[in-house]
C-alpha positions in Angstrom: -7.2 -38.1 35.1 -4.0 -39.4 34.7 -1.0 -38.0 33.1 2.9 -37.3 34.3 3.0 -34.9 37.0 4.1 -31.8 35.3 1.8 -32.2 32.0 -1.2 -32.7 34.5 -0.3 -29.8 36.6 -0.3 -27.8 33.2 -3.4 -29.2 32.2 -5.6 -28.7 35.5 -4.0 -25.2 35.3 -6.0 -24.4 32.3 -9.1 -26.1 32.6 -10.8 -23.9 35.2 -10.4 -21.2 32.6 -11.1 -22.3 29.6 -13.7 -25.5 30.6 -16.7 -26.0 32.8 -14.7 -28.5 34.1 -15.0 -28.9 38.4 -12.8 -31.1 40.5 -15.5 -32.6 42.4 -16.9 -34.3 39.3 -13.2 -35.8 39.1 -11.7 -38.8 39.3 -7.7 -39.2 39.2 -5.1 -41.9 39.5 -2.5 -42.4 42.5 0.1 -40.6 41.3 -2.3 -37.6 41.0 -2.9 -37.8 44.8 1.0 -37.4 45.3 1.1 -34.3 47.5 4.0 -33.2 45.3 1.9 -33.2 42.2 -1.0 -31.6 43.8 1.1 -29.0 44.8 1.8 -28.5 41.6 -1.8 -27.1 41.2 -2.6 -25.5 44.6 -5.3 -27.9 46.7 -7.2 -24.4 47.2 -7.9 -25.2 43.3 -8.8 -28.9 43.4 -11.2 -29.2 46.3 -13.3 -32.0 45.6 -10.8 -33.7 43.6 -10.7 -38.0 44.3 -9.1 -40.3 43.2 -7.5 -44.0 44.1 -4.6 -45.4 45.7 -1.9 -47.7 45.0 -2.7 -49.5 48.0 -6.9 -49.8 46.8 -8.2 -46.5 49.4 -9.2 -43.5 48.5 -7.6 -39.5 48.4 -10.0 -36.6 49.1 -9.2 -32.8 48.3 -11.3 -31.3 51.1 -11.2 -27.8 52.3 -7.7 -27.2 50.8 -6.4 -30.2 52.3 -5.6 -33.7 51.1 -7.3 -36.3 53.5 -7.3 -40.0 53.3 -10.9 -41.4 54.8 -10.8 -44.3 56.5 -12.5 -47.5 54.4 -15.5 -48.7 55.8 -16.0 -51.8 54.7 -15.3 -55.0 56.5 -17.4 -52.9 60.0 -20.3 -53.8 61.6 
């Protein structure tokens, strides 16, 4: 997913009702991950949504709240 903030809130507003569409199946860009534009939506709607950011890690929506796991590669 990637849109401008305000046209992808809209848009993620309306899916759930009128789509199968899940967040967990999901992929979105960085500026999706913005905690002001997943606000927008309400992470109570978008557990499960991922996505990638600017700096190359990853953004989790996980029970209601956005969560940044630590990379793993590069450990023993």
């Amino acid at each position: 997913m990637a849109d401008p903030a305000t046209g992808w809130a809209r848009m993620t507003r309306r899916l759930p009702r009128s789509t199968p569409w899940r967040p967990g199946r999901t992929l979105a860009t960085a500026a999706v991950g913005d905690p002001r534009t997943l606000a927008l939506v309400g992470l109570i709607n978008l557990n499960g949504l991922t996505g990638a950011t600017a700096h190359g890690t990853t953004w989790l929506v996980e029970d209601d709240s956005l969560q940044h796991p630590t990379p793993t590669w590069g450990r023993p």
